[in-house]
N, C-alpha and C positions, 0 to 999 in steps of 0.2 A: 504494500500500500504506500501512497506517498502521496503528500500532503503538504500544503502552505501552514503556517502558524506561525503566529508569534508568542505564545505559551500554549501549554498541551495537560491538563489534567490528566489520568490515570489509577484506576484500581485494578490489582492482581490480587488475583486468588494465590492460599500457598502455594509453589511448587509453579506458578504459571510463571512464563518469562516471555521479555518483549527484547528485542534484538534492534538495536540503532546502528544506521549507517551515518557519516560524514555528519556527527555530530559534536566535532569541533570545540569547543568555548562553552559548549552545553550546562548549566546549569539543574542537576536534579535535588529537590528537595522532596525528603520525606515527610511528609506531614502525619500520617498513622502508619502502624508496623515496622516490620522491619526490611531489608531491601540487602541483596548480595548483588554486587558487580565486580564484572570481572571487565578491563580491556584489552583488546591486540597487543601483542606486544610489550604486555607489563605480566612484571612475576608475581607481582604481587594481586591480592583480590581486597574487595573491603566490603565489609557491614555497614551500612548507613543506617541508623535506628531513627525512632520520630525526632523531629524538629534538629535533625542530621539532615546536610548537602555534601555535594561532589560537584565537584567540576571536569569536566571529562577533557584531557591535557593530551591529548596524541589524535592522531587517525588512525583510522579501522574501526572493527565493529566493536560495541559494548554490550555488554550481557546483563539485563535486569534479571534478576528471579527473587522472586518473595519467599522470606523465609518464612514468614509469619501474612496475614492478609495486609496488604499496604496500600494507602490514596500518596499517591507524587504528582509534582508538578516538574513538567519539562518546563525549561527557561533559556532560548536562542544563548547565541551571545548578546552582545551587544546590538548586534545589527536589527533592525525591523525584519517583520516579517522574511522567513525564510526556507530554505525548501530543505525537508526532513525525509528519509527514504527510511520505512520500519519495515522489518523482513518480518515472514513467519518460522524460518530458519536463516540460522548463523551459516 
């Protein structure tokens, strides 16, 4: 699917994941639950819990998965509206 936005709400169920392409400067904030991402090219993974963010700092895909049920907000970079590519696989 791909889509214009300039912010993007979000609920996952546990266990569900949504897969971001060329999301850049992206801004995720957790607002309820809890949230695992994983990026291309980093060793590392991270927990984002509520009223936890991330910033997504490289290119390639990012991996959402809910550990627990979680509402996020996607947040552009800075730029206005802009164009988001979400896979249903990585």
């Amino acid at each position: 699917m791909n889509l214009m936005t300039d912010d993007l709400q979000a609920t996952l169920r546990n266990g569900q994941t949504l897969c971001l392409h060329d999301a850049l400067g992206m801004e995720i904030r957790v607002r309820e639950g809890s949230l695992w991402l994983t990026q291309e090219r980093d060793a590392k993974d991270y927990v984002i819990t509520a009223g936890g963010s991330f910033r997504i700092d490289r290119q390639g895909a990012v991996v959402l998965t809910a550990c627990k049920g979680v509402r996020l907000d996607l947040l552009p970079r800075r730029a206005p509206a802009r164009f988001l590519q979400l896979a249903a696989s990585c």
